[in-house]
N, C-alpha and C positions, 0 to 999 in steps of 0.2 A: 515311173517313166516320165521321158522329159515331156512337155505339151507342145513343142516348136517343132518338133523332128517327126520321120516317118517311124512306121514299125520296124521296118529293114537296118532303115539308119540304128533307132535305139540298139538291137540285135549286135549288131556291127560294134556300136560303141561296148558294150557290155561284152561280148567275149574278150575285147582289147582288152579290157578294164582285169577280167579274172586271167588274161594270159599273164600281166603281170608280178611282177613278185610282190609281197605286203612290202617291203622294204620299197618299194616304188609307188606303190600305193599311197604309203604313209608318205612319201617325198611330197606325191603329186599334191594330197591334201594339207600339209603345211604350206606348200605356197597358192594356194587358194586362200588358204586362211589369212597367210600375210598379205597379199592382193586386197580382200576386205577391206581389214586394217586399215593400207593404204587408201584406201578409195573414200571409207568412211573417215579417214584425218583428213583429207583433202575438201571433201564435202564439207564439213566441220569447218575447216579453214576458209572457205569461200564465204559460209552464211555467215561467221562470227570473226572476221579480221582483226577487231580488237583483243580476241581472247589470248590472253598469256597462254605460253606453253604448258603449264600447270592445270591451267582452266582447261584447256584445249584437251590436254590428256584425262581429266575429270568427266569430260561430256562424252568423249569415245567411251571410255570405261561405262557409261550409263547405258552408248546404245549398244556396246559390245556383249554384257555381262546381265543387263537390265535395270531397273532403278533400285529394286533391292538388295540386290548382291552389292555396286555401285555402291551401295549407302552405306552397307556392314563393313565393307573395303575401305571406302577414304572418307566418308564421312560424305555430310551433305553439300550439294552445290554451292549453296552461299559461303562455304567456307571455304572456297576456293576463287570467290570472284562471283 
């Protein structure tokens, strides 16, 4: 349950959610997930301006995925900048 919203609201939200088809479902959640993304490179881009697009895609991948999956994937930070 969300913590911001009422009980009624939650309700309200969650039959919307199951009146849906999964095929809508899975829509909605792909661009949540791309949204992320987006927000986490953008964030990324503000604190690290200097970061190459390589570096920049390296640092997402760490806070997308975590440091260890991130590490098995492309290797360590410093290899990238």
């Amino acid at each position: 349950m969300l913590t911001d919203t009422t009980i009624q609201a939650e309700q309200i939200r969650l039959r919307a959610l199951r009146a849906m088809s999964p095929a809508k479902r899975l829509s909605m959640a792909v661009g949540w997930s791309q949204s992320v993304r987006e927000m986490s490179r953008a964030g990324l881009r503000r604190q690290f301006p200097h970061f190459t697009e390589t570096e920049l895609h390296r640092h997402l991948s760490e806070r997308l995925l975590g440091a260890d999956l991130a590490m098995k994937v492309y290797g360590p930070l410093n290899a990238h900048g």
